[in-house]
C-alpha positions in Angstrom: 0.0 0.0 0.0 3.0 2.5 0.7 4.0 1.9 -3.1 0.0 2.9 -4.2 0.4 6.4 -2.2 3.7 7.0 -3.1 2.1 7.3 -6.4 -1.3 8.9 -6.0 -0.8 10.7 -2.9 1.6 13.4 -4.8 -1.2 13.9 -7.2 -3.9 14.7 -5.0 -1.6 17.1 -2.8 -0.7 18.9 -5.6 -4.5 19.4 -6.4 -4.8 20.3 -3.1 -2.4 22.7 -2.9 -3.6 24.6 -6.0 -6.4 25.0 -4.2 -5.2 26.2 -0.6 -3.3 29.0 -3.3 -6.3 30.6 -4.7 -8.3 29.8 -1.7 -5.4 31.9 0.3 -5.3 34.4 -2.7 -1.3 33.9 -2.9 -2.5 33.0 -6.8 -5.3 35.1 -8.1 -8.2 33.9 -10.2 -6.5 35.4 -13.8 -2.6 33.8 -12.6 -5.2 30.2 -12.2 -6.8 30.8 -15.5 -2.7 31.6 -17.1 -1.8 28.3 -15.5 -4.8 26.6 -16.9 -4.4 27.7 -20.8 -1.0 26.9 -20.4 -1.4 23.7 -19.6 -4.2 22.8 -21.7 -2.3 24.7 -24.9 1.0 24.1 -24.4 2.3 21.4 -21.4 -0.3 18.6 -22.2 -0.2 18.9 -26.2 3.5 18.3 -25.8 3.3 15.2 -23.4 0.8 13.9 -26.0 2.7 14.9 -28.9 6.2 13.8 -27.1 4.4 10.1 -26.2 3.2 9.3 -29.4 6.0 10.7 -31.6 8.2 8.1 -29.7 5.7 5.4 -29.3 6.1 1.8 -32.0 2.4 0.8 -33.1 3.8 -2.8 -34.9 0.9 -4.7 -34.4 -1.0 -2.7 -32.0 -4.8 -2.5 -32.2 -7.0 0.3 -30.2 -10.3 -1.1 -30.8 -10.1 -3.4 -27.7 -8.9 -0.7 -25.5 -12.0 1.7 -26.8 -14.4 -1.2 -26.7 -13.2 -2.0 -22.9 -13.5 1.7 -22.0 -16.5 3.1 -23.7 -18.8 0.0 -22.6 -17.8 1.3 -19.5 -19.1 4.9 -20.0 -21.7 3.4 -21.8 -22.9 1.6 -18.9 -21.9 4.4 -16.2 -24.1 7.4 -18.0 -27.3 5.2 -18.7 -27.4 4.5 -15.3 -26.9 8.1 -14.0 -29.6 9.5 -16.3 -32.1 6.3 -15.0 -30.7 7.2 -11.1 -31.8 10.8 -11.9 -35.4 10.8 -13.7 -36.6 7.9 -11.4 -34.8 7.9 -8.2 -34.3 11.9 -7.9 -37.1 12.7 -10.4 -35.3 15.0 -12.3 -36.2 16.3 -16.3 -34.5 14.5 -19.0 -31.7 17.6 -19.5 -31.2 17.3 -15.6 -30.5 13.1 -16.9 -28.2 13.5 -19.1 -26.0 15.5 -17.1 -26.2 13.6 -14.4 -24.9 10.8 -16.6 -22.8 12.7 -18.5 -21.4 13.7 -14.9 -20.9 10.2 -13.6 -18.9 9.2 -16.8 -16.7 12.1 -18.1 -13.4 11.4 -16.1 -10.6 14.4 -15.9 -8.6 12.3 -18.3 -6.3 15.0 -19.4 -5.2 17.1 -16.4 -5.4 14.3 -13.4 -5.5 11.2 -15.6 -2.3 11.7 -17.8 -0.2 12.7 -14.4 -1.4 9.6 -12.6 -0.9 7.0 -15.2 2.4 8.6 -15.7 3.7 8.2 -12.4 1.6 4.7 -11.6 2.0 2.8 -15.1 5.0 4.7 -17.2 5.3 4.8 -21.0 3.2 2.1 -21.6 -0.1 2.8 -19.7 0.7 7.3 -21.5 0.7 5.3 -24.7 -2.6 3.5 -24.0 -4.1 6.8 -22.6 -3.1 8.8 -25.3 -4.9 6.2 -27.6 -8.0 6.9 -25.7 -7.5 10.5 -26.0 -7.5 10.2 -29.7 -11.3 9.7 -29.7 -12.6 10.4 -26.0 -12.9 14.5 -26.5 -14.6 13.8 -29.9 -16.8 10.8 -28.9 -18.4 12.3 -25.7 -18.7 15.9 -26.7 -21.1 14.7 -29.4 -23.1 12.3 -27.4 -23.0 15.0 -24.8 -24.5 17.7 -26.9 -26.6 15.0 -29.4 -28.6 14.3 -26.0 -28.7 17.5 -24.9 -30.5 18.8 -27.9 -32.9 16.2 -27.7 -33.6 16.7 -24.3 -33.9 20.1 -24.2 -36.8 19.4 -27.1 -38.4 17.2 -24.9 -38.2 19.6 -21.8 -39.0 23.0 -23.2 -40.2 22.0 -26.8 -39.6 23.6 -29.4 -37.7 22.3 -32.8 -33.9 20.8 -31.7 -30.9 21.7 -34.3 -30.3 18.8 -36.9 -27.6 16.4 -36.7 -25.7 17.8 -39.4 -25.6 21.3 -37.9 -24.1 19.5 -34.3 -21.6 17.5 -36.1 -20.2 20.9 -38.0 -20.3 22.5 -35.0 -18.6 20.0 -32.3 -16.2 19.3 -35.3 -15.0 22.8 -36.0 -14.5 22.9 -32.1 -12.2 19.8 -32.0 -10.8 20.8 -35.0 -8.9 24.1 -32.9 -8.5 21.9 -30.0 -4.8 21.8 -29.1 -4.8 18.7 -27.8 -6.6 16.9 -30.8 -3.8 18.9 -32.8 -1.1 17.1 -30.6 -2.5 14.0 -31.4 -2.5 14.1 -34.9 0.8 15.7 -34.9 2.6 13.0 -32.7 0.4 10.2 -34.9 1.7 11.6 -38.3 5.6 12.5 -36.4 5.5 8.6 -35.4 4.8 6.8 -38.8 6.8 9.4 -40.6 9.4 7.7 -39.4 11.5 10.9 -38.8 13.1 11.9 -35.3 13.5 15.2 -33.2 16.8 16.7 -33.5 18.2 16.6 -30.0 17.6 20.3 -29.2 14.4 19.8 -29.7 14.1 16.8 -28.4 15.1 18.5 -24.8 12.4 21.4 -25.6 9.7 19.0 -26.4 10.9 16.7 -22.8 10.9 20.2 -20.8 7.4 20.9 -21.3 6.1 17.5 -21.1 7.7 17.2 -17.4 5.7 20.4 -16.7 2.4 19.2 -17.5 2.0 17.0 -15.1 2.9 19.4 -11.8 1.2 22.5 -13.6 -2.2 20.5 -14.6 -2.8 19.1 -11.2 -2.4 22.9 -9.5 -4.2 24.6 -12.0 -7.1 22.1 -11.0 -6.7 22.5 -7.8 -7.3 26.7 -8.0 -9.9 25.9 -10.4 -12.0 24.0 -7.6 -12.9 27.3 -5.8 -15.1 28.6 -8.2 -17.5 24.9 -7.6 -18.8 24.9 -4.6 -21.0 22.4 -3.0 -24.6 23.7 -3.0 -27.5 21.6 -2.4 -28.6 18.3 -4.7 -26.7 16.4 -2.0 -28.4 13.2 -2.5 -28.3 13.3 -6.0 -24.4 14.5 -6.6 -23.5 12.0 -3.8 -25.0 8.9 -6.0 -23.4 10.8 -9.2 -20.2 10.7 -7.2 -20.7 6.6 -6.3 -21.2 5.6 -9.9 -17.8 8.5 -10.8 -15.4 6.6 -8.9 -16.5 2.9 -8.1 -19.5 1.9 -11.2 -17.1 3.2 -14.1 -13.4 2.0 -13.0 -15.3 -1.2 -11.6 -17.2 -1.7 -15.3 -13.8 -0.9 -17.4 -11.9 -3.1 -15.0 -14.4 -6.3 -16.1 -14.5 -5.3 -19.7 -10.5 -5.0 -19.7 -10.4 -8.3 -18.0 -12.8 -9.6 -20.4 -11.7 -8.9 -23.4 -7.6 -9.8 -22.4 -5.9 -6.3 -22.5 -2.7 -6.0 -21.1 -1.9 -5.1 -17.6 -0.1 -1.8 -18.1 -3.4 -0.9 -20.7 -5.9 -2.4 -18.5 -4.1 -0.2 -15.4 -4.2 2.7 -17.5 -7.6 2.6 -18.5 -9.0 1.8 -15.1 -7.0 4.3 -13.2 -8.5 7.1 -15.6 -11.6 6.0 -15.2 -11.0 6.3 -11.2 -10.5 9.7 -11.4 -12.7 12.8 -10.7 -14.8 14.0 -12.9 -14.0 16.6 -16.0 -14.8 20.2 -16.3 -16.0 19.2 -19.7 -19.7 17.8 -17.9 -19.9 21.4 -17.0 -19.2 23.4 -19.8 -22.2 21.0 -21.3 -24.5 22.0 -18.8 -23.6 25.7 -18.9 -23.8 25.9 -22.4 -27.3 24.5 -22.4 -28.3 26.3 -18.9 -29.3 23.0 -17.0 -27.8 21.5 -14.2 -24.3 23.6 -13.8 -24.6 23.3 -9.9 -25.2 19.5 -9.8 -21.9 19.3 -12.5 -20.0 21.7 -10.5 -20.8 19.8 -6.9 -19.9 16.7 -8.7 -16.5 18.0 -9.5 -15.9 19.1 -6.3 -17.0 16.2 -4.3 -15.2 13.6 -6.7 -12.0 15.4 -6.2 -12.5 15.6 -2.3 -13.5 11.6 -2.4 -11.3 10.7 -5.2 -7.7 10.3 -3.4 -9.3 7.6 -1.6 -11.1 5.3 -5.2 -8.0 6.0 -6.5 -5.4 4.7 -4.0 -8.0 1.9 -3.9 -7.9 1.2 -7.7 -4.2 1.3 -7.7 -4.3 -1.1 -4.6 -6.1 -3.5 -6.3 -4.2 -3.2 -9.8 -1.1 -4.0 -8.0 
């Protein structure tokens, strides 16, 4: 167990002190949001870009890692949204970010740090494979539901498929990190390799990301309190950290991946939940306090589902 915290422990006090910063107002709010774009435009395209560039695909195959990982958030989100319009008797916008909540893990800024430190080269490789089409894949399930529940809801006619796709794929399309990815991708089977000046650049800000992520999540926490919806962010919270990892954990075993990818994936999918859940619900005006709490509360909780994870991948 001492080897599990050495690992995870560092992450979450990092996080944590991010947060006692901007709580303490040693860091303002515009030196946490700095932090945050640099991270998210600079420091984690490079690990991406830096991991794949040097990674060997020779028979490698992703569709068993996405299969193993999506039928996890596949069954994760269904059964937030059910918890939520028939347990908590919520509207159907209120369900799908509830689910969307319980099944959107912070893959990028806690994930990529924690698999680093916990699995190595192998489990960033199999995370950065993920990362390829996670963003893409549940930012247009995410907003595909949320049109058609906000039809239901408040009526009205909902925006055509074609009109989402264009507009979730000009989005990704100016994403840094989906630009890292198919930089490092192309970099990789190109064949070519970084001069060694370059080569030290590119390692630089990769070793940054990890440090920089995990503080600039921690400042960002102060702006998502916990406020009311206990019950229900509570039992959005349960299915975060122990239904997901739990679910990929079975589908990894059952369809043979290997340890360091079956490690990765799980301890991803252990994590707290993504700011992404949020920017759904804000962007369609439903729900931003039950996504906020849920951030909030998985991070508080999630030191604890993760150390277990890691004790049980061990």
């Amino acid at each position: 167990m001492s080897a599990v915290l050495i690992n995870v422990a560092p992450v979450f006090l990092l996080i944590l002190i991010g947060w006692i910063l901007a709580r303490a107002k040693v860091l303002n709010e515009a030196t946490g949001d700095a932090l945050g774009e640099f991270v998210f435009k600079i420091a984690v395209p490079m690990l991406i870009f830096s991991t794949l560039a040097n990674a060997h695909f020779d028979g490698v195959s992703p569709f068993r890692l996405w299969a193993a990982y999506f039928a996890g958030v596949a069954v994760t989100w269904t059964a937030g949204h059910l918890i939520a319009k028939h347990v908590f008797k919520r509207d159907d916008k209120i369900g799908v970010i509830a689910g969307m909540s319980a099944a959107f893990a912070n893959n990028v800024f806690i994930g990529l740090p924690l698999v680093g430190r916990s699995v190595g080269a192998e489990g960033l490789l199999a995370l950065s494979i993920l990362l390829a089409i996670h963003l893409p894949l549940m930012m247009i399930v995410g907003t595909i539901l949320m049109e058609r529940a906000t039809v239901i809801v408040d009526g009205g006619k909902g925006r055509g498929l074609k009109a989402i796709l264009a507009q979730v794929g000009w989005n990704l399309v100016r994403n840094p990190l989906v630009i890292a990815l198919g930089a490092g991708l192309a970099f990789s089977l190109s064949g070519l390799t970084l001069t060694p000046v370059l080569s030290t650049v590119v390692t630089q800000l990769s070793s940054a990301a990890g440090p920089a992520a995990l503080i600039s999540i921690g400042m960002a926490l102060t702006r998502y309190p916990v406020r009311g919806n206990i019950g229900l962010t509570g039992a959005i919270a349960a299915l975060k950290l122990l239904l997901l990892p739990a679910a990929v954990f079975l589908m990894g075993k059952a369809l043979g991946l290997s340890p360091a990818w079956a490690a990765a994936l799980v301890l991803t999918s252990s994590v707290p939940t993504g700011i992404n859940a949020w920017l759904i619900a804000q962007r369609f005006r439903a729900g931003q306090n039950i996504a906020a709490s849920t951030i909030s509360v998985t991070t508080a909780l999630g030191v604890v589902s993760v150390s277990f994870w890691a004790w049980l991948l061990a």
